[in-house]
N, C-alpha and C positions, 0 to 999 in steps of 0.2 A: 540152775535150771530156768532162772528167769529171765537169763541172760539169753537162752537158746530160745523161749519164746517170741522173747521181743524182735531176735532179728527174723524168725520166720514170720513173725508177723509183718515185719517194714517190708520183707523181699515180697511179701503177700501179697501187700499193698501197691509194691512199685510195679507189678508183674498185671494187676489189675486195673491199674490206671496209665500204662500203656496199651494193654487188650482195646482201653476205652478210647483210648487216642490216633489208634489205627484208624486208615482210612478200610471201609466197611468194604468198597471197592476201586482195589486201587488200579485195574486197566479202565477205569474209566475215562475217556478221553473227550478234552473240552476244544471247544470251536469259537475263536471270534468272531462273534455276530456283529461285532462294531465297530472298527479300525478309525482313529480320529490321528491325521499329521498336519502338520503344520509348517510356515514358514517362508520365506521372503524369498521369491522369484527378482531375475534381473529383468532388468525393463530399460529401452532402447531411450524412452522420452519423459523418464520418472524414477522417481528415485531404488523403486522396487513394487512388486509385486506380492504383496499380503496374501499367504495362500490358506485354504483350510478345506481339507478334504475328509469330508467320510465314506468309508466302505462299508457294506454293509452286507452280512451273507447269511443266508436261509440256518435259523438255528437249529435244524433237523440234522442235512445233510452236506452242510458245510458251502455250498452253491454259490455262489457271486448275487446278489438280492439288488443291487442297486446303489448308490450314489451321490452324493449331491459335494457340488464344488464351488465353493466362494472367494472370487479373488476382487481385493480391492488396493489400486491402481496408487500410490503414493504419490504426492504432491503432481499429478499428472495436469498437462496444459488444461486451465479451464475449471481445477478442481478435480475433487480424488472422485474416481468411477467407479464403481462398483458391476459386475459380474457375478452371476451366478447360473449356474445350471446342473441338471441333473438327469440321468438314466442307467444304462445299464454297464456293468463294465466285466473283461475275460482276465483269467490269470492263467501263466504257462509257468508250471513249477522248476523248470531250469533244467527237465528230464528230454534228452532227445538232442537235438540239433545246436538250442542255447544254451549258454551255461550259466546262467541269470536267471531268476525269478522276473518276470513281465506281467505286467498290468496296464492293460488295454483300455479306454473311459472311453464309451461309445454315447454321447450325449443325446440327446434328443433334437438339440439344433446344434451347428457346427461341427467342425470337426474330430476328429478322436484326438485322444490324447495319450503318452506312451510315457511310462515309468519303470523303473527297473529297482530291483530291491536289495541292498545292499548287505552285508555279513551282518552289520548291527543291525537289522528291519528299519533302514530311512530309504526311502522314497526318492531316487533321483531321475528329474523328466528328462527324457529325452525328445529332440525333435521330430521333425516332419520323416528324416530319413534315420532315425535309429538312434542318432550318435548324441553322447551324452549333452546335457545343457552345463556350461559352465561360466563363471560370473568375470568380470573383467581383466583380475589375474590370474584365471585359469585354470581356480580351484573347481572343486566340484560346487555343484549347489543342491543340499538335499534337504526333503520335507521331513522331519522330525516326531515320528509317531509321540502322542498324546496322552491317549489314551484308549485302551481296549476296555471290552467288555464281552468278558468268554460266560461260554453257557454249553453243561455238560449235552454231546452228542446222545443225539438219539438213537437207539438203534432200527 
């Protein structure tokens, strides 16, 4: 008889401390508010291009928020340069016409900036007229997400 106690009691317990383990609600769905990649751009007159980019989107409704982009110029004529800028930036989910995820960097001064987003979420620029950036022997060149910081959607 004690034998019968003890395992309804263990099944009691395992039964109770999965209840507590559950997620309270699980269609809850989270939003990266903060996209951080990274990584070394080719560069024509230096040895590369130090990249580090944050994205940034509205933790409510999921929205594109803003920006900011730091590149710094390796062993470049004169010493390393540094750039940065920041503004607003578009995303096209790969629904419709492309079959890519796209991200658009609309800067504040200069010109935009065009990345495409690969099966693993890296980051690869493309230039002025679409077509991918690739490094001398013709591999790809992609920015390396970092790190995120998700935060449950609002409804």
């Amino acid at each position: 008889m004690k034998a019968i106690s003890r395992n309804t009691l263990v099944a009691a317990g395992l039964l109770l401390l999965t209840a507590c383990a559950s997620d309270p609600n699980p269609d809850t769905n989270f939003i990266r508010v903060t996209e951080r990649f990274g990584g070394t751009l080719p560069c024509n007159d230096c040895q590369g291009i130090h990249t580090d980019l944050i994205l940034k989107r509205s933790a409510s409704t999921g929205a594109p928020a803003g920006f900011y982009l730091h590149e710094t110029r390796i062993d470049a004529p004169g010493g390393e340069r540094v750039n940065t800028s920041w503004g607003q930036w578009s995303h096209s989910d790969g629904k419709g016409s492309r079959q890519q995820d796209l991200y658009v960097l609309h800067p504040e001064v200069g010109e935009q900036r065009l990345y495409q987003s690969d099966a693993d979420g890296k980051l690869q620029p493309l230039d002025a007229r679409g077509n991918p950036v690739n490094n001398a022997e013709g591999d790809p060149v992609l920015l390396n997400r970092i790190a995120s910081e998700l935060a449950a959607a609002t409804p």
